[in-house]
C-alpha positions in Angstrom: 4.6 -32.5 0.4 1.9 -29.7 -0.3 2.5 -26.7 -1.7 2.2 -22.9 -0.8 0.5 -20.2 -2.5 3.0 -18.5 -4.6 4.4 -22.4 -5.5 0.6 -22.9 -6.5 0.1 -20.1 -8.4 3.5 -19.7 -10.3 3.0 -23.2 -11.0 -0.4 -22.6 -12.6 1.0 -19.8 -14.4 4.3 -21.4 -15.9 2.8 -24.9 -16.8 5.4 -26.3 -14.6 5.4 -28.3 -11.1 7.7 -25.7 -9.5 8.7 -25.2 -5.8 10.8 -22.3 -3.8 14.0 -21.2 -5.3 13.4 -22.5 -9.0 13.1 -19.8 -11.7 9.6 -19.6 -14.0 8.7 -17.4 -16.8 5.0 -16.2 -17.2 3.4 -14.3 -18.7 1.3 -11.8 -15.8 -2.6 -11.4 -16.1 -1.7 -7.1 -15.6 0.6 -5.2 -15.2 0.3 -1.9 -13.1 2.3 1.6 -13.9 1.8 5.1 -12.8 3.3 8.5 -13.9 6.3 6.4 -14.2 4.6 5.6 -17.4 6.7 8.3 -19.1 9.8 6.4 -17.9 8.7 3.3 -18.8 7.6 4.3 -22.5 11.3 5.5 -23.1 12.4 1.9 -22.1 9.7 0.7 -24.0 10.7 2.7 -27.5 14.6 1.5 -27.5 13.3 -2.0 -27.9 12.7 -1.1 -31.3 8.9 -2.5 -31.1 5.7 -0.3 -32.1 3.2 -2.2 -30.2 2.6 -3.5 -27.0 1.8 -7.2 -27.0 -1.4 -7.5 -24.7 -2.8 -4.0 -24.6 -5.7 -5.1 -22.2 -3.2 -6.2 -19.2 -1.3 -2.7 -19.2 -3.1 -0.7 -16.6 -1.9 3.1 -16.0 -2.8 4.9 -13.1 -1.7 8.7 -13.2 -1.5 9.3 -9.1 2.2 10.6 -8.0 2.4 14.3 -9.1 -1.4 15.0 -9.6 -2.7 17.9 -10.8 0.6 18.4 -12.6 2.7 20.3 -10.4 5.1 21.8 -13.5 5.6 21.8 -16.8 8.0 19.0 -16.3 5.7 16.8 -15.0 2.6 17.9 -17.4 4.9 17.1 -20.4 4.8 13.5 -18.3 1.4 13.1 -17.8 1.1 14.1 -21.8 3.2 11.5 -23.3 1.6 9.0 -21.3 -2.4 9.6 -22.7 -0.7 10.1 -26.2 0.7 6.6 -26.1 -2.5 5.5 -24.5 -4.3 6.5 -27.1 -1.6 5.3 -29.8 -1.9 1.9 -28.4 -5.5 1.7 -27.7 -5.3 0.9 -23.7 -8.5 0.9 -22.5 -7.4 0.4 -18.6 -6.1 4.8 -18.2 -7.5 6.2 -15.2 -6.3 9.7 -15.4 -6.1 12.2 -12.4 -9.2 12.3 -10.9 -9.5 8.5 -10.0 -7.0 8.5 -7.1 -3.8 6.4 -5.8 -3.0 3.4 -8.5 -3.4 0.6 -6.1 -6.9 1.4 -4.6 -8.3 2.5 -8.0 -6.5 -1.0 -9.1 -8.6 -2.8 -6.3 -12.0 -0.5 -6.9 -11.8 -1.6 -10.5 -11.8 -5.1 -10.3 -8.7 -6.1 -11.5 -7.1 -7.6 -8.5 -8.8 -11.3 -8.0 -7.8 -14.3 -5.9 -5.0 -16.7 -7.8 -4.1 -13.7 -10.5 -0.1 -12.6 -11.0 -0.1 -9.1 -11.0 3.2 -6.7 -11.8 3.8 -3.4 -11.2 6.2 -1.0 -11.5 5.5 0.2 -8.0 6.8 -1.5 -4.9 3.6 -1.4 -3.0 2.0 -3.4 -5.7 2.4 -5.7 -3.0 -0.9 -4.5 -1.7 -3.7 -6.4 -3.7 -2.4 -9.6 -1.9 -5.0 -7.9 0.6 -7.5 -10.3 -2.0 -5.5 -13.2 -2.2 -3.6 -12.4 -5.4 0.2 -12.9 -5.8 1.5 -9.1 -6.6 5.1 -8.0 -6.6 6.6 -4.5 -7.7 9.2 -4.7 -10.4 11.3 -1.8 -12.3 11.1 0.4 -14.9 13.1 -1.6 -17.6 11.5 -5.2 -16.3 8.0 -3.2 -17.2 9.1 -2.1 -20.6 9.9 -5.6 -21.4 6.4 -7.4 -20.2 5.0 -4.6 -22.2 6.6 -5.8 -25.3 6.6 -9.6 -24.7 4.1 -10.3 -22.6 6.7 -12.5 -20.2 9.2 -12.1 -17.4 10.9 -14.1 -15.1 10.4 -14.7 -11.6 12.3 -16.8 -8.8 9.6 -18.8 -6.7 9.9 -17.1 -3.2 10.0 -19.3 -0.1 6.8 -18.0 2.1 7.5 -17.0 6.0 4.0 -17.7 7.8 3.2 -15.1 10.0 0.1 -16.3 12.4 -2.1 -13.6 13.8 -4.2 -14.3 16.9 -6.0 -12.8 19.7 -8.3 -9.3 19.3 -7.0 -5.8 19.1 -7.4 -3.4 21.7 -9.4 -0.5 21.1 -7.1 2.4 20.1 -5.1 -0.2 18.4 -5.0 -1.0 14.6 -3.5 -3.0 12.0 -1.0 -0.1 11.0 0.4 -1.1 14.7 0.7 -4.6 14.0 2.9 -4.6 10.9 5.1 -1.5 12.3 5.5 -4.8 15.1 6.4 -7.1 13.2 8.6 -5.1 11.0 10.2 -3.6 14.0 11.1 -7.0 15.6 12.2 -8.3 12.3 14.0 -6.1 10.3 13.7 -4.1 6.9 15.4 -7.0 5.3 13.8 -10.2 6.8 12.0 -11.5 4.2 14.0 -10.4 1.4 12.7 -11.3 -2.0 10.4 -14.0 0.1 6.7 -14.1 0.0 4.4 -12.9 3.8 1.5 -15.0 4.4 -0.9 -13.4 6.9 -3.0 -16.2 8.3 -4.6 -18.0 12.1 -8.1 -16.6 13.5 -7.0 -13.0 14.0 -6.1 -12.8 10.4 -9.9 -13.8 9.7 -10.9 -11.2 11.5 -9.5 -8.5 9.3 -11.4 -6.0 7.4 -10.4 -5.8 3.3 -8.9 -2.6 4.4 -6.9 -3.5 7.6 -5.6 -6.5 5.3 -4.8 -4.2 2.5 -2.4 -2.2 5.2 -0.8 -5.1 6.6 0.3 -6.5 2.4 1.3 -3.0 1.7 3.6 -2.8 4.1 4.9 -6.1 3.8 7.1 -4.6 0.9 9.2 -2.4 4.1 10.1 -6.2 5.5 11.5 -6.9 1.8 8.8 -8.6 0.7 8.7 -9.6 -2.8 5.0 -10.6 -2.4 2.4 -10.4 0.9 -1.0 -12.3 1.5 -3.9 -12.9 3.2 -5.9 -16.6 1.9 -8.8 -15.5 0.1 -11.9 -15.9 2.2 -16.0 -15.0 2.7 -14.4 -11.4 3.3 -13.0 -11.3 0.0 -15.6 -12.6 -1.6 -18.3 -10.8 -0.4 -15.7 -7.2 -0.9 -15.6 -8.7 -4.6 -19.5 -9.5 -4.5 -20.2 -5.6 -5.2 -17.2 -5.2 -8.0 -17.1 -8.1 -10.4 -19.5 -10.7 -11.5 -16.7 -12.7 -12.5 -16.4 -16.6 -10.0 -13.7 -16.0 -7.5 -11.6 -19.2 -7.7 -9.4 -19.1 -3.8 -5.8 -20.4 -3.9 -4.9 -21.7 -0.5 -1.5 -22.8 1.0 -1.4 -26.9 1.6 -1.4 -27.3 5.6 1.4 -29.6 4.9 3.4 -27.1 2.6 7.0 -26.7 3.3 7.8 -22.8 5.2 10.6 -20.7 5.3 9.5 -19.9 9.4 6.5 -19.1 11.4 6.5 -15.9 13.3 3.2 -16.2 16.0 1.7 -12.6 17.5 -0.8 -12.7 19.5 -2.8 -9.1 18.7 -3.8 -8.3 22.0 -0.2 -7.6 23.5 0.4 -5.4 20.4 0.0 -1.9 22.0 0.5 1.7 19.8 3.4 1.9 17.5 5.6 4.0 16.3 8.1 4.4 13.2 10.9 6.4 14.2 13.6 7.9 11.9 15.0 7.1 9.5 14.1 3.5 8.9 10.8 1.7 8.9 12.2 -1.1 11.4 13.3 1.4 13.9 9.9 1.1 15.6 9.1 1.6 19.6 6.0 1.6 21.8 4.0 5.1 21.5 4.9 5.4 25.1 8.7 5.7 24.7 8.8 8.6 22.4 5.5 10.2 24.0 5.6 14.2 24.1 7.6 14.5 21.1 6.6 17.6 19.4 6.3 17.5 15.1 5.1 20.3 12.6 3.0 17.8 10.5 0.3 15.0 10.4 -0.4 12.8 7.6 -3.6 10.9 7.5 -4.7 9.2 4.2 -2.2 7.6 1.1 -2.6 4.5 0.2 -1.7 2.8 3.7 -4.1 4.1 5.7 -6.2 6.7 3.0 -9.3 4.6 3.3 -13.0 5.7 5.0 -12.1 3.0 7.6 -8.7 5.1 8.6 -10.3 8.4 7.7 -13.4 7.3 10.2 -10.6 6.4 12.7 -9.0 9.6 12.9 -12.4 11.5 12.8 -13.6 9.4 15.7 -10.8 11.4 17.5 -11.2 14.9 16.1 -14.8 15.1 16.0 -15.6 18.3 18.3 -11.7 19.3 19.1 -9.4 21.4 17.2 -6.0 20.5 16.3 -3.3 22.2 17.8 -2.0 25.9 16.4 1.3 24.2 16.3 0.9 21.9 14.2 -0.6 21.7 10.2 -2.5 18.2 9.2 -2.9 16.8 5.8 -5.6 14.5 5.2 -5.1 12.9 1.4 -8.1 10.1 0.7 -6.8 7.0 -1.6 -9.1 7.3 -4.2 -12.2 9.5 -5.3 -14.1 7.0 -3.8 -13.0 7.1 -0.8 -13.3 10.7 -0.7 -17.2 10.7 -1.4 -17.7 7.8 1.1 -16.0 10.0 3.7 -18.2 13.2 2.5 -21.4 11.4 2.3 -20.8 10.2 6.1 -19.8 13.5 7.3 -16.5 12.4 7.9 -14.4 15.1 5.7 -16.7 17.6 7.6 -15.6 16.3 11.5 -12.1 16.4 9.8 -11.8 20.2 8.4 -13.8 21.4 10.9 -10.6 20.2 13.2 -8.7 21.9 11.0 -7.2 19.9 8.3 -6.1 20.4 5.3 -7.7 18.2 2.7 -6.0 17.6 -0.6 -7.7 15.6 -3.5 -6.7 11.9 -3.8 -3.0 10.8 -4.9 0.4 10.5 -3.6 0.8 13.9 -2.7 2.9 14.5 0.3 3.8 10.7 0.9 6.1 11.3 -2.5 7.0 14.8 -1.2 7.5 15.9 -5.0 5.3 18.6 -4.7 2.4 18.5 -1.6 3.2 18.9 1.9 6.9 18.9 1.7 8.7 19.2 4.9 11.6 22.1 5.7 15.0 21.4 7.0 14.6 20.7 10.6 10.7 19.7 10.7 9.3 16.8 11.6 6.2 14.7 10.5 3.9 12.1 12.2 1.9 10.5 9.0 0.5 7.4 8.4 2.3 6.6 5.0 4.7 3.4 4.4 7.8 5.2 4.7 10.6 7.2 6.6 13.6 7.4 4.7 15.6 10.4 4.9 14.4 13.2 2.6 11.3 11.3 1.6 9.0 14.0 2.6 10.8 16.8 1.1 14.2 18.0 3.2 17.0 15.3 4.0 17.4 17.0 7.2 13.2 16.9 8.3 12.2 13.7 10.1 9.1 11.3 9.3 7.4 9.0 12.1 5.1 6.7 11.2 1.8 5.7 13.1 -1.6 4.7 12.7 -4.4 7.4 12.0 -5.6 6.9 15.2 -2.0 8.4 16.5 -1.6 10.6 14.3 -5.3 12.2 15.4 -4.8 12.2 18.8 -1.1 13.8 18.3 -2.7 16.7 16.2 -4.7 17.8 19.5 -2.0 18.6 21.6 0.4 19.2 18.9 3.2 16.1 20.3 3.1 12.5 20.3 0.5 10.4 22.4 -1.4 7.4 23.0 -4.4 7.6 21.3 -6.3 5.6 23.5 -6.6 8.4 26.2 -8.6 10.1 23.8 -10.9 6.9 23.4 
């Protein structure tokens, strides 16, 4: 019997023939942190060891409270580039660069058939480029920093085969709220997502990148898409280095197949306060909120941002209503500037704040009062995410989350097409 990709690659990585359900120790090719970096240099110190083992895996992104928004978080974000320079890690990217996992991406580090860590649960995302990612904790972190190893259970893989073409006003944020609202928020618990059929194919790196993000809402310990001529030729313009695909075996052993064929997948939306309680844009039409959300590291890309401008361009958003547009990385931003996009979108009226977490953290940009309510295009709707426990979050695409702003409630964004 053949084998699937995680089986293939953790079996490359250990040195071992392993299949779904046995336990491996490797040792990852990087490991991703972020301002949790402070937290994770703590952990790191009670080990009693003065140096990391493999400096050039560790990659730190600061991206969650940036610019520094106290002295809390500045003392942070200084004992982080203190220990970057103690150690000598040469992969800090410091605020300006943007959200860790698309500066992760832009960077080169994410390849087809490498294990990548992070303490992050969206480090789920760079399976967008056929790599196996998965998030793990602080204390997990600490450890790989110090020996270089950790242990991982082989994850049986639910297939998930994509077909048929999306309708216009329909995007791949509306797809995975689909699937994750006829699945559950627990259906693929510590097992691995692989995207795959014609319509999967079809996907840009970007739409792929939303669809493996996301797949950590379903539980996901790691999401995929098979590495193909897309990925390659997104690669083409980042690294030099030969992209080597690893592909599941068509006779390879799956936990399921889930089928959806794309053109019966209409709007979407992610109602409070869980990610699976999802409905058609048309049952919750008219719903008034305070504030939009367009950008993070979902949907912050000049694909989404193009999207949503496509919508705006020569309307106004509604005096009700206040939208935040937050890019995923610097650049991002500049592709949307030099196209005229961030123009269309301020001259709408949105807000646009410089590239990080921001408001989908709700530390300290765009947080939400008791009683508000937020449309945004982030991964997440958990009560007091945004700011107040009693404010509500519902997630949509950016094309929903445009079209909303106009009239200031909730729509179909394809009456504005």
């Amino acid at each position: 019997m053949g084998k699937t990709f995680s089986e293939k690659v953790l079996s490359a990585k250990s040195g071992k023939d392993v299949r779904a359900g046995d336990i491996v120790t490797v040792s990852p090719d990087y490991i991703l942190s972020h301002d949790n970096s402070a937290a994770i240099i703590k952990k790191f110190r009670m080990f009693g060891v003065e140096r990391v083992s493999r400096p050039e895996k560790i990659v730190i992104v600061l991206d969650h409270v940036t610019p520094a928004s106290s002295e809390k978080y500045a003392q942070n974000h200084k004992e982080i580039r203190e220990f970057v320079k103690e150690q000598g890690l040469s992969h800090f990217f410091d605020i300006n660069n943007g959200i860790c996992h698309q500066v992760f991406c832009e960077q080169g580090f994410a390849l087809p058939g490498k294990l990548i860590v992070g303490s992050d649960s969206h480090t789920t995302s760079y399976g967008s480029l056929g790599v196996f990612s998965a998030g793990i904790g602080r204390t997990e972190a600490a450890s790989v920093w110090a020996t270089n190893e950790i242990w991982l259970r082989v994850p049986e893989t639910i297939k998930i085969e994509l077909s048929g073409k999306l309708k216009p006003g329909v995007s791949a944020k509306d797809v995975i709220l689909k699937i994750i609202g006829d699945n559950g928020a627990d259906r693929a618990n510590y097992k691995a997502v692989e995207f795959i059929g014609p319509a999967a194919q079809e996907f840009s790196i970007s739409s792929r990148f939303v669809l493996c993000n996301m797949a950590a809402e379903m539980g996901a310990k790691n999401g995929y898409f098979p590495a193909d001529k897309t990925v390659e030729e997104y690669l083409s313009s980042i690294t030099g280095e030969k992209i080597e695909p690893v592909c599941s075996d068509e006779d390879a052993s799956f936990e399921s197949v889930l089928s959806y064929d794309l053109s019966l997948i209409g709007p979407q939306v992610a109602c409070p306060h869980t990610v699976d309680n999802v409905k058609p844009v048309s049952e919750v039409e008219g719903l008034a909120f305070d504030q939009g959300l367009i950008g993070t590291c979902t949907n912050g890309r000049l694909e989404d941002l193009k999207e949503a401008a496509s919508i705006l361009k020569g309307k106004k958003i509604a005096p009700s209503v206040r939208v935040i547009v937050v890019p995923a990385s610097r650049q991002e931003y500049l592709k949307a500037l030099r196209e005229g996009v961030m123009e269309t979108l301020i001259e709408a009226g949105c807000v646009v704040l410089n590239p990080g977490c921001g408001p989908c953290l709700g530390a300290h940009q765009g947080v939400l009062a008791p009683g508000e309510r937020a449309l945004s295009t982030a991964n997440r709707n958990f009560r007091g995410r945004m700011g107040s426990r009693d404010s509500e979050i519902y997630l949509a695409s950016p094309a929903t989350v445009a079209a909303s702003a106009v009239g200031g409630k909730l729509c179909d964004p394809r009456k504005y097409l």
